[in-house]
N, C-alpha and C positions, 0 to 999 in steps of 0.2 A: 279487386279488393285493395284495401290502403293499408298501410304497415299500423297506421293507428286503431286502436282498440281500447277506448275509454271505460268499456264495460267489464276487460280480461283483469282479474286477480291473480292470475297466474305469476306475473309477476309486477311489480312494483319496485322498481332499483332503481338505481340511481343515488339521485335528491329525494325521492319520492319514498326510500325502504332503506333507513341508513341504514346501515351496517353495524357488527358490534364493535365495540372500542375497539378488541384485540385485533379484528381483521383490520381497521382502519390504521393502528399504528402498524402493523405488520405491512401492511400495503406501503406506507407513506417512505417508513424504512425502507425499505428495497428502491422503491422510484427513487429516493436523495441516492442509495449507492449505487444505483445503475446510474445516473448523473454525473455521479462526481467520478467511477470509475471509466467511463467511457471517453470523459472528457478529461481524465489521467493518460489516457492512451494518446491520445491526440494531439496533445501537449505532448508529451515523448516525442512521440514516433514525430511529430511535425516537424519540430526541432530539430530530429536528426533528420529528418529529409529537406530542408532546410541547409544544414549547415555542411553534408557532406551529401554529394549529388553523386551519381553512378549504378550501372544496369541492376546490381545488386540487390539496390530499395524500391524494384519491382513489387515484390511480395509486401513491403511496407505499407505501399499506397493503396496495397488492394483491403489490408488490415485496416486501414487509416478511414480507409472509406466506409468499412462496415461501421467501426465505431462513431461516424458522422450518421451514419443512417440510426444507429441505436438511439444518439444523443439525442436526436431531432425526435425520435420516437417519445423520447424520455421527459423532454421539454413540452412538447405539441398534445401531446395527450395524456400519460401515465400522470404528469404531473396537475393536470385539469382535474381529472380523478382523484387527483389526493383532498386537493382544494374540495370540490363538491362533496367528498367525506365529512371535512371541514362544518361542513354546513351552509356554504354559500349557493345560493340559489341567482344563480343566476341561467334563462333564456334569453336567447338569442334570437336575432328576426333570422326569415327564412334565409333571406342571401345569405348571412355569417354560419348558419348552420350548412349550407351548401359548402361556400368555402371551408369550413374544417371537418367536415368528412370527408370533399377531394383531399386534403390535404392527409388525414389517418390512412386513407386506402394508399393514396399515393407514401408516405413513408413507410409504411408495414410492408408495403408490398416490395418496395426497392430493398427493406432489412432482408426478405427472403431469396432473392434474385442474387445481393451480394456475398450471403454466408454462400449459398450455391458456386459463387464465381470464385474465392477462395478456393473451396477442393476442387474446381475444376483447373484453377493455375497449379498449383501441386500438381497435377496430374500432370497437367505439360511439362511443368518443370522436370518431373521425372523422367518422361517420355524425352527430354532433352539431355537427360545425362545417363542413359540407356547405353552400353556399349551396342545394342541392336541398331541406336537409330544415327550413332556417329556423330556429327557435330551440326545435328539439325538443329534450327533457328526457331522456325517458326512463328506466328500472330504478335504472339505476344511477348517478343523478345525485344522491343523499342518500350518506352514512355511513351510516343505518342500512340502507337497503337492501342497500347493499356490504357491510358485516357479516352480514349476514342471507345473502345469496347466497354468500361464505366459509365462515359455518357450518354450512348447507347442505352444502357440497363433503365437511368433516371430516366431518361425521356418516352420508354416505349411503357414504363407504368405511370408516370403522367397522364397518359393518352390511355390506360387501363381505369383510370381515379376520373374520365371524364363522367362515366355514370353515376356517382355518387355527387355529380354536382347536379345532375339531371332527376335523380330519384330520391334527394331529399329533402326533408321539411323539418321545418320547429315544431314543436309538441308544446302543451305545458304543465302542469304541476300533476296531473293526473291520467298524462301519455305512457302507454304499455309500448313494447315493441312485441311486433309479431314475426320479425323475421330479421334473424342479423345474418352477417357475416364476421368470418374470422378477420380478414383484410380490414375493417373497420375498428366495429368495439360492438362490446358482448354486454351494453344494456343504451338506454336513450342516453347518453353524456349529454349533459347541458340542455337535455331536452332535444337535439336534436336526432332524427328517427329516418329510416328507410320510409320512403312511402312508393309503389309502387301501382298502378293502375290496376293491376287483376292478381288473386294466386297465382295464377300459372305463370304471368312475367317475373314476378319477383321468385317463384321456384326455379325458373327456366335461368334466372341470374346466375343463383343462389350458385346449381348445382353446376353450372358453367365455371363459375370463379372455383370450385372448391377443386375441382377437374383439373383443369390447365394452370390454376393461379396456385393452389396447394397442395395438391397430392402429388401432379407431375415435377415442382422442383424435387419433393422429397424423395421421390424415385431416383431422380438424376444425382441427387445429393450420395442415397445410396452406393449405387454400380457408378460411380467416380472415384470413393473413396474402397471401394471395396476391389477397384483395379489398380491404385494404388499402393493398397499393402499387395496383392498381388505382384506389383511389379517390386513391392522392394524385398519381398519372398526371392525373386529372383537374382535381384541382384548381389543377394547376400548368399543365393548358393553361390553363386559363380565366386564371388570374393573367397568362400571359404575353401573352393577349387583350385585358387591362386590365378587365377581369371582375369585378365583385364584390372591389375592392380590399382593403377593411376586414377581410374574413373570410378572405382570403390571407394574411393578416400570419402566422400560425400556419402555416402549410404548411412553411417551412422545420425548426420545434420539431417539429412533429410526421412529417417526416421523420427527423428524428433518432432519435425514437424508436422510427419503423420499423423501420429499420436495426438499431438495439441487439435490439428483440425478432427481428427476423427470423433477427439471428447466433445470439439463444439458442435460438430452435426447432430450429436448424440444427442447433448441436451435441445439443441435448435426441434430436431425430432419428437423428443417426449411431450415439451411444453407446447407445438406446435399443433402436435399429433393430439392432445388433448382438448387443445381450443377447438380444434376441429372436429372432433367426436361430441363432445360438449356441444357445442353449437350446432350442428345439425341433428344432434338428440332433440334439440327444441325447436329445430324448423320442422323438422319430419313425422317427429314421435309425440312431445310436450307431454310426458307421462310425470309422475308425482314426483321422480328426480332433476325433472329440467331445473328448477333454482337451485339448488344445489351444485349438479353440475355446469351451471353458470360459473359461480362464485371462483367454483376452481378453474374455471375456463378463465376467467378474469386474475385470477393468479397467474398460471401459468403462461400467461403471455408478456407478463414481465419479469422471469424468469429467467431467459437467456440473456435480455439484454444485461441482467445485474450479473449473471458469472461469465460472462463471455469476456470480458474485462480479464479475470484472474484467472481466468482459461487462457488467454493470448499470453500473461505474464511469465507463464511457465516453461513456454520455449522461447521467448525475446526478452536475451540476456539486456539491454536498456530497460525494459519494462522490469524487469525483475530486480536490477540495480537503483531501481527510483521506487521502488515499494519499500524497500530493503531498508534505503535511507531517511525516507518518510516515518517509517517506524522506529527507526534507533533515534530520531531527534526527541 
């Protein structure tokens, strides 16, 4: 079966079923401040890794990176969608719709990989400043390792985005989609569509990517941070015991940081966790809430990118000193 279905009224989005004004300025609004604030953090945080070099702005480059995955998200696609609100019709021949569906699978897919590698370095971090574990090192106590484990992420969903170079085509003005994914986009953008040889391939896809590619980071996302306040549960009996003073001193900084990443999994979760429900409500079910739950599935995956931004500002005292000053001018 093919992803196209010229005859389904189910739904008609895009270019093809604008939107009403209010979603369309609400949408447009969020893309410019996931933009502009992504690309707030990157400018900071660059600068200061940049200008003062040391093991310390580990945790920086791993922040620096997700908000490079946001921004490219924000650029590459949210903002395609704004335009096509717009009213601009524009299709694409098949090869450019190829190339910018690897390209949405391929950035979406490294945004989730990266909030993932965040609470997974807190975790190390802690597990490094554990009076249990002494003055372990570990993976990711270099730059080049951490760059190397980064590059790693880009390159093995790269190679995740080759399918969407292989299984899609241009539509045009009267092309349905019959089967999305979350990793992609949740209607035909630009006219370009999944198309897939049979149902069972493009379900056999479907339920493969939402498996390995979605549920299990969020799992991981989970029991990382969920042993991380556990470990900082412990470290703050022991401080309160008189315990190993010297290596307390950190338990407060790095609650802090708890906190900030634990808000961003939160949200990464809700808006993810609803793309997800959303969108395979309409590959599986397509009962009389599927556009509906589209619309918000199309919301809520620009969601995080636009507070993840003011989520990082609240524990990176630079980020919070450049918001500060931006607003008193």
């Amino acid at each position: 079966m093919s992803s196209l279905d010229t005859n389904s009224k189910l739904l008609r989005m895009g270019l093809r079923n604008p939107m009403t004004l209010m979603y369309s300025a609400i949408y447009i609004i969020l893309g410019t401040l996931g933009i502009v604030g992504n690309a707030m953090v990157i400018g900071v945080i660059g600068r200061s890794l940049m200008m003062e070099r040391g093991a310390g702005h580990n945790s920086d480059i791993i922040i620096m990176n997700l908000a490079v995955s946001n921004l490219m998200v924000s650029v590459t696609r949210n903002s395609l969608l704004a335009i096509s609100d717009l009213g601009f019709k524009l299709y694409p021949s098949k090869g450019w719709c190829q190339f910018l569906m690897g390209i949405w699978v391929w950035l979406r897919s490294v945004n989730v990989w990266s909030t993932l590698f965040l609470s997974a370095f807190h975790l190390h971090t802690l597990k490094r400043v554990s009076p249990s574990m002494g003055n372990f090192q570990g993976w990711w106590s270099t730059h080049k390792s951490l760059l190397l484990s980064l590059g790693i992420i880009w390159i093995l969903n790269l190679i995740y985005s080759i399918p969407a170079y292989i299984f899609s085509t241009n539509g045009n003005e009267n092309t349905t989609e019959t089967l999305m994914l979350v990793s992609s986009t949740t209607r035909p953008l630009l006219g370009c569509v999944w198309d897939f040889p049979t149902i069972h391939t493009g379900l056999a896809f479907a339920t493969t990517s939402m498996v390995i590619h979605e549920i299990f980071p969020i799992i991981l996302m989970v029991v990382t941070n969920t042993t991380s306040l556990h470990t900082l549960y412990t470290h703050s009996r022991l401080q309160r015991s008189g315990q190993d003073a010297p290596v307390m001193k950190r338990v407060p900084a790095e609650r802090r940081a708890a906190k900030v990443i634990l808000a961003l999994v939160i949200v990464f979760i809700i808006s993810w966790g609803c793309s997800i429900l959303s969108v395979n409500y309409f590959n599986y079910n397509r009962g009389s809430s599927a556009e509906f739950l589209l619309v918000i599935a199309r919301f809520t995956t620009v969601i995080f990118i636009v507070l993840s931004p003011a989520i990082l500002a609240v524990g990176h005292r630079r980020l919070r000193s450049c918001i500060k000053s931006t607003l008193t001018e």
